[in-house]
C-alpha positions as CSV (number, residue, x, y, z in Angstrom):
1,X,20.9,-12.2,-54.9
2,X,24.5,-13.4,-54.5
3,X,23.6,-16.7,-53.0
4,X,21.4,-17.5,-56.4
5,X,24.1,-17.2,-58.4
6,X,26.4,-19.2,-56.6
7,X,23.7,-21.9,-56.3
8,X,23.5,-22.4,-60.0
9,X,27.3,-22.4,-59.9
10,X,27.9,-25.0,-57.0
11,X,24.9,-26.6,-58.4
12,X,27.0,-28.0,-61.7
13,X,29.0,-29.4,-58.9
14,X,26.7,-30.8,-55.7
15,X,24.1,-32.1,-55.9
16,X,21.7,-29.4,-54.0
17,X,19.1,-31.7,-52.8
18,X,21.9,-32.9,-50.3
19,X,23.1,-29.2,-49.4
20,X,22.2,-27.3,-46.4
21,X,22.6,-23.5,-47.0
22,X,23.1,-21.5,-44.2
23,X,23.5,-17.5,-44.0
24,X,25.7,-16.3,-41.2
25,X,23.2,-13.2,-40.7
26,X,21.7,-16.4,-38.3
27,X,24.0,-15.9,-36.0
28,X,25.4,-12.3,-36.2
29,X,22.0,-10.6,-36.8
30,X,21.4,-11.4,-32.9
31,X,24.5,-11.4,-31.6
32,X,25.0,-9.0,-28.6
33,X,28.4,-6.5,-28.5
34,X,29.6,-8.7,-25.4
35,X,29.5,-11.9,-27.7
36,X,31.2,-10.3,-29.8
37,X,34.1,-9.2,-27.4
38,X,34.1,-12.7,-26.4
39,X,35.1,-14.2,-29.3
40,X,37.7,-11.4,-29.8
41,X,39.1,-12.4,-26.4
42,X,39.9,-15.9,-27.8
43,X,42.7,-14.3,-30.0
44,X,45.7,-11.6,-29.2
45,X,46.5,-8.5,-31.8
46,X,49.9,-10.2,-31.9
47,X,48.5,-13.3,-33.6
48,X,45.5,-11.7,-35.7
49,X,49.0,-9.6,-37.3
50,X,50.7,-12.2,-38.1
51,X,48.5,-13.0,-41.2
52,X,50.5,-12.5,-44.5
53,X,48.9,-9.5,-45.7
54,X,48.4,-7.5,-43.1
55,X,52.3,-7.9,-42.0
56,X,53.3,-7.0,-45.5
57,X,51.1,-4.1,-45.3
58,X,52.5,-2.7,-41.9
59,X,56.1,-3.1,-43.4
60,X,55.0,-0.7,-46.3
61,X,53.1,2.0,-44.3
62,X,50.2,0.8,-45.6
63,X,46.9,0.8,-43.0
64,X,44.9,-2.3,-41.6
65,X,41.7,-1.5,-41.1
66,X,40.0,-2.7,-38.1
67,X,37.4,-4.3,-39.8
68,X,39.9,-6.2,-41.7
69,X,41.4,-7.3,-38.3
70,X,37.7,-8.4,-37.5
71,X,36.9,-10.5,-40.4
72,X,39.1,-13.9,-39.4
73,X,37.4,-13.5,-36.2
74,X,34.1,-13.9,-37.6
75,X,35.1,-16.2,-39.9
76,X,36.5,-18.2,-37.0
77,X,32.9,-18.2,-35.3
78,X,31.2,-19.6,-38.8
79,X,33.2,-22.4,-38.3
80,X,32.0,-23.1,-34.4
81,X,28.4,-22.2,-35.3
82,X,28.0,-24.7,-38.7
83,X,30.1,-27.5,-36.3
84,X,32.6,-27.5,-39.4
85,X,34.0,-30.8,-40.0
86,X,36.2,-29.1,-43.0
87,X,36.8,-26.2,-44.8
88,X,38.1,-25.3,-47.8
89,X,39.9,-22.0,-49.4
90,X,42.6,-20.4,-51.2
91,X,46.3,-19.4,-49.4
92,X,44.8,-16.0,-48.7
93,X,42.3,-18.0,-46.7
94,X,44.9,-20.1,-44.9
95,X,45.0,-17.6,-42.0
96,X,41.5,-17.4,-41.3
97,X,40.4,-20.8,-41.6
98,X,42.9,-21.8,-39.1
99,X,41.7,-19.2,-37.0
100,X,38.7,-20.9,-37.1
101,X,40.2,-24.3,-35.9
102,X,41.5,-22.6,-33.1
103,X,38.3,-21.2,-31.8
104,X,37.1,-24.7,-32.2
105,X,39.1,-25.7,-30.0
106,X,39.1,-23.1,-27.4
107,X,35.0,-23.8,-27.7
108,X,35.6,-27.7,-27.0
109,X,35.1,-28.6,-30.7
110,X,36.9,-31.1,-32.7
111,X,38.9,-29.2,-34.8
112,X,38.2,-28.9,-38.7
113,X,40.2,-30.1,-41.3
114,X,41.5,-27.6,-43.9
115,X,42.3,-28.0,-47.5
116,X,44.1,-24.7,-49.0
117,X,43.8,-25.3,-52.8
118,X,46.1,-23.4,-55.3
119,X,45.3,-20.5,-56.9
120,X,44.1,-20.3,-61.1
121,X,45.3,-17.8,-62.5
122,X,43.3,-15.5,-64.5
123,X,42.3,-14.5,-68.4
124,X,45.3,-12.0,-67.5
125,X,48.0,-13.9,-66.6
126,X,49.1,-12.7,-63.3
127,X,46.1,-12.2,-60.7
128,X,44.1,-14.7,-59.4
129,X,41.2,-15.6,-61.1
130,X,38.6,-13.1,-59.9
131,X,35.1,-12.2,-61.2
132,X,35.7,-8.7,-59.6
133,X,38.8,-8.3,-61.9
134,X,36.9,-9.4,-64.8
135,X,39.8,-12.0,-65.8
136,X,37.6,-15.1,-65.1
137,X,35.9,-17.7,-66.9
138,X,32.6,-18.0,-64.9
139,X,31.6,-21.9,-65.0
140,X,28.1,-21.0,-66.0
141,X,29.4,-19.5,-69.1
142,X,28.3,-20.7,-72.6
143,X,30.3,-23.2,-73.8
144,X,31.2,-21.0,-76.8
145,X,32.3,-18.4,-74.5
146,X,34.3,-21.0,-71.5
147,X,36.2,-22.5,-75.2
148,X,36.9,-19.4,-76.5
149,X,38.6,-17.5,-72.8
150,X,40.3,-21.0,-72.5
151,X,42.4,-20.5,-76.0
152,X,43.0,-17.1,-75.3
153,X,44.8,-18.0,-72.2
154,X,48.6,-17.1,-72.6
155,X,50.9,-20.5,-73.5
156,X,52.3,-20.6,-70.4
157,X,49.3,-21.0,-68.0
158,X,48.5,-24.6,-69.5
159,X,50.2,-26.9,-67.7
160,X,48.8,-24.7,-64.8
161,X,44.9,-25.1,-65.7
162,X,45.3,-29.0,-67.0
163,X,46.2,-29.3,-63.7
164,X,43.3,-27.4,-61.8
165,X,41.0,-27.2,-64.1
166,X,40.5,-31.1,-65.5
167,X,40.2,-34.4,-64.6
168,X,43.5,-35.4,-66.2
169,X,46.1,-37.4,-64.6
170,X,49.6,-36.3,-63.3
171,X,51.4,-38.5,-65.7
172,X,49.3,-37.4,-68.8
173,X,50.0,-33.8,-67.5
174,X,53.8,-34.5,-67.5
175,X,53.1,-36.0,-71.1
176,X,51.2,-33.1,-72.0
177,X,54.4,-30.8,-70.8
178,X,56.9,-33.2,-72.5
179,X,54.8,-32.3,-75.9
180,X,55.5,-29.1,-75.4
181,X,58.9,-29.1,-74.6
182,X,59.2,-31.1,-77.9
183,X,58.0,-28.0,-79.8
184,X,54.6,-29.2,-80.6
185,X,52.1,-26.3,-81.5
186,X,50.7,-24.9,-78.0
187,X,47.5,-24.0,-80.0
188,X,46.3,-27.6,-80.4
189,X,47.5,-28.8,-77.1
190,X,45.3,-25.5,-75.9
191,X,42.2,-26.8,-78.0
192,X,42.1,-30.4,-76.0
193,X,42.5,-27.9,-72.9
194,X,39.6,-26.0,-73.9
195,X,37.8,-28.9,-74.9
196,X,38.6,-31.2,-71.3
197,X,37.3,-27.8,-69.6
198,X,34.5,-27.1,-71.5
199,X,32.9,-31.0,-72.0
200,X,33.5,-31.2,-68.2
């Protein structure tokens, strides 16, 4: 059910007719307890640790769950399976997806390529952009909905999505910011944002 709505969203992007899906259940469905111990012998508790969160976590008494600890190792074995050539995520994802060039490796696979793209922000102003905190403006939206979330964002989070979310230019984004600075009336400059967003 999931995967249909993130076909009609990937779908405004790719062109499907060129995309293989593939669901990981493949793989894991049929895979025996001793594969599994296998792949976890291709990584230490020391390294799997050493991912952001879970260190900041430990320092505050907070748990780590083992399945937690699990998931960049299955994550890793995606990566083997589908012969990744690159992968893409956020900076939470950084950990994990070089997990997986690391099991690559240790398979005798050329190792993918990552690109860690920055976060946007959401309708809220501080949290990532998240569907599960509701602060999201969903790219299948109507366009009356996408325009109207775009000018409700808060003033300073336009330079920010001009930036990630359009096709615009670095120097026409330093224009944009010099406009700005100049006192012109962040409403207007937030209409052509909600207009670049929504058109595109």
């Amino acid at each position: 059910e999931n995967m249909k709505t993130y076909r009609e969203q990937v779908g405004k992007i790719l062109d499907l007719k060129n995309v293989e899906v593939r669901y990981n259940g493949e793989w894991f469905d049929a895979m025996s307890p001793i594969e599994l111990l296998q792949i976890a012998s291709q990584f230490t508790v020391q390294r799997i640790l050493e991912r952001d969160d879970f260190e900041k976590r430990l320092r505050s008494g907070q748990e780590v769950w083992l399945h937690e600890v699990m998931y960049p190792l299955l994550q890793a074995y995606d990566s083997v399976i589908a012969r990744a050539d690159v992968e893409l995520g956020g900076p939470d994802q950084l950990f994990n997806l070089l997990a997986g060039r690391a099991l690559q490796e240790k398979r005798g696979q050329r190792p993918q390529d990552i690109l860690v793209t920055e976060y946007i922000v959401g309708l809220d102003g501080s949290k990532k952009m998240s569907k599960s905190l509701g602060n999201y403006i969903g790219i299948a939206e109507s366009p009356t909905n996408m325009f109207g979330k775009v000018m409700s964002l808060s003033d300073d989070l336009i330079i920010p999505y001009f930036k990630l979310a359009t096709h615009r230019s670095e120097e026409e984004i330093e224009e944009i910011g010099r406009r700005i600075q100049k006192g012109e009336n962040p409403r207007d400059i937030k209409i052509e944002l909600a207009s670049s967003i929504t058109a595109l």
